[in-house]
C-alpha positions in Angstrom: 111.6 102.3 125.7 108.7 101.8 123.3 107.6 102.0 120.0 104.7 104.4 118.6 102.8 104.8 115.7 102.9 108.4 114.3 100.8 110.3 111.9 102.2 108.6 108.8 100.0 105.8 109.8 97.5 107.9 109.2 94.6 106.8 106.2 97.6 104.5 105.0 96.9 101.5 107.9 98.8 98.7 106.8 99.1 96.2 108.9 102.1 94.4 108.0 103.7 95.4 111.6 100.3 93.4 113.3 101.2 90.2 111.3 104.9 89.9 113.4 103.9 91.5 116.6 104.9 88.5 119.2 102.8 90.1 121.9 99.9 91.8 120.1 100.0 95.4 121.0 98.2 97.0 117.9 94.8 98.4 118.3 93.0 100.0 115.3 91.4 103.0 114.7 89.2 103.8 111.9 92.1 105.2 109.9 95.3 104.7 111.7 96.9 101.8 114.1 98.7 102.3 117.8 100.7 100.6 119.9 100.1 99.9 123.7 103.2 101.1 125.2 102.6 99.0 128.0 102.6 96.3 126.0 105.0 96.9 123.7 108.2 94.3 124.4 110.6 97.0 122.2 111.1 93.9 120.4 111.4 96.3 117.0 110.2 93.6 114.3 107.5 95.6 113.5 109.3 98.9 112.7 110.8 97.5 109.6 107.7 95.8 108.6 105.7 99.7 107.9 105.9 100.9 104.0 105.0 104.0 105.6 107.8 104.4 108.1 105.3 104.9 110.8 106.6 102.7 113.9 109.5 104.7 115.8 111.3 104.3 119.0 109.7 106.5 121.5 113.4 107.5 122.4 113.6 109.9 119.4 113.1 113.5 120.1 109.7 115.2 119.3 107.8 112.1 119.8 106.0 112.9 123.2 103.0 113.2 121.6 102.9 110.5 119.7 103.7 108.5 123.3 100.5 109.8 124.6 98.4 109.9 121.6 99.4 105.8 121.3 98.6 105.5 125.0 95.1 106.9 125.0 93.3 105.4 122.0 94.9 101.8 122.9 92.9 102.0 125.8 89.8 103.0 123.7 90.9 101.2 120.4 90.0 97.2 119.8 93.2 95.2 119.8 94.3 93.6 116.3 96.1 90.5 115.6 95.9 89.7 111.9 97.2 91.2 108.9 94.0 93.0 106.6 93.8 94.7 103.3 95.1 98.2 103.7 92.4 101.2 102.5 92.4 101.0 98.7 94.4 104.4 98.5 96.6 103.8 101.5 99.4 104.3 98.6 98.1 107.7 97.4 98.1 109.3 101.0 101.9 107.6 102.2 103.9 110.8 101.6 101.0 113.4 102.5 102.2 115.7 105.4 99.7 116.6 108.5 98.1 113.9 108.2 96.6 114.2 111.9 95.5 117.8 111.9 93.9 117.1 108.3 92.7 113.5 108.9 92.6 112.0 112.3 89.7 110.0 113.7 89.1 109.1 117.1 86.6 106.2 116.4 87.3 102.9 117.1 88.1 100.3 114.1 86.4 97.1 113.6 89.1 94.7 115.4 89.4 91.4 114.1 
């Protein structure tokens, strides 16, 4: 088992799940986190940490997508290991729905 980031991290990006991460699998995207899920320790600290309820257990149905969508762009994202300001309207998009199809990018974020 693993945990994965889904779309509900999405132009929200907090990092609050980075800051307790004892083995530093995040890597950012312009607008959304991952987690390596080779790295991952399924540790779960950081699943409570996400306002936005974005880190789940890859063992929950319908998230084989979200498996390989977290694999990929940690190989192509920059790894993050401190907490940063979320987007100033991180708030306004928390409950928005299709988040990927509407706002997903594929470039890389700045790392740390």
């Amino acid at each position: 088992m693993t945990y994965i980031v889904n779309d509900k991290c999405i132009k929200c990006k907090y990092t609050d799940c980075v800051e307790v991460c004892p083995v530093d699998c995040f890597y950012e995207g312009e607008n959304m986190l991952v987690i390596h899920p080779d790295e991952c320790i399924d540790c779960g600290v950081c699943e409570p940490e996400c306002p936005a309820e974005a880190i789940k257990p890859d063992t929950e149905p319908g998230l084989e997508k979200w498996l390989e969508v977290n694999r990929d762009y940690a190989d192509k994202w920059p790894n993050i290991t401190a907490k940063k300001e979320s987007p100033p309207d991180a708030d306004d998009f928390k409950d928005v729905e299709g988040k990927f199809e509407k706002y997903f990018s594929e470039k890389p974020g700045t790392g740390d």
